[in-house]
N, C-alpha and C positions, 0 to 999 in steps of 0.2 A: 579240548582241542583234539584236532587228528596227527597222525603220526607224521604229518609235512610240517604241523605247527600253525593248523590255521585255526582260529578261533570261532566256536560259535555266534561269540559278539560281533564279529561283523572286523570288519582294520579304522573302523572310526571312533571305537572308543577309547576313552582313557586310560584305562584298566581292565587287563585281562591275564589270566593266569594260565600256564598248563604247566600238567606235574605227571609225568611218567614214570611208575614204580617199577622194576623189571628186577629178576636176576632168581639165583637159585634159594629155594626154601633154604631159611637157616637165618641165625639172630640178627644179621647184618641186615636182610630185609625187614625181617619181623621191626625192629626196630623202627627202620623207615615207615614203615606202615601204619606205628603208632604215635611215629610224633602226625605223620599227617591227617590219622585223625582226629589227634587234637588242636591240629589248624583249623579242620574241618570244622568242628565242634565250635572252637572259639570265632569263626568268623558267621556261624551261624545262630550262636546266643549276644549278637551284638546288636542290638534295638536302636533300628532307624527307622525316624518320620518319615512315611511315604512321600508329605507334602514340601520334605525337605530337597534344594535344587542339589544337584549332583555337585556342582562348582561352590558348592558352599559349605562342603562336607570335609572334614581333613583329610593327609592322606593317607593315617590309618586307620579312615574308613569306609573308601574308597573302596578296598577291594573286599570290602565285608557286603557292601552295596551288592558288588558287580557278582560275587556269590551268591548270594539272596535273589537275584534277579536271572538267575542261572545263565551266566552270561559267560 
């Protein structure tokens, strides 16, 4: 997303995400940084059928989809 908060998916999908990390070098960020890339990580080793419908998926998968799909 941009810094208004608009999303690349477009305002008609389901699910969309934005995560803004900011602030000064030092453990409080460092931290942040590494749990989100192991959101990152984990929404990206999650194995979805392409031929699977969106509306048919839970919704903690959802936003594993709409990552995968760079949305």
């Amino acid at each position: 997303c941009d810094v208004k908060g608009y999303s690349r998916a477009g305002n008609d999908t389901l699910t969309w995400y934005c995560v803004i990390v900011a602030g000064k070098h030092g453990s409080t960020l460092s931290k942040a940084r590494e749990i989100m890339r192991s959101v990152q990580d984990n929404l990206t080793n999650e194995v979805i059928v392409d031929t699977v419908s969106i509306s048919s998926l839970p919704d903690s998968l959802v936003a594993a989809y709409a990552f995968q799909q760079k949305r």
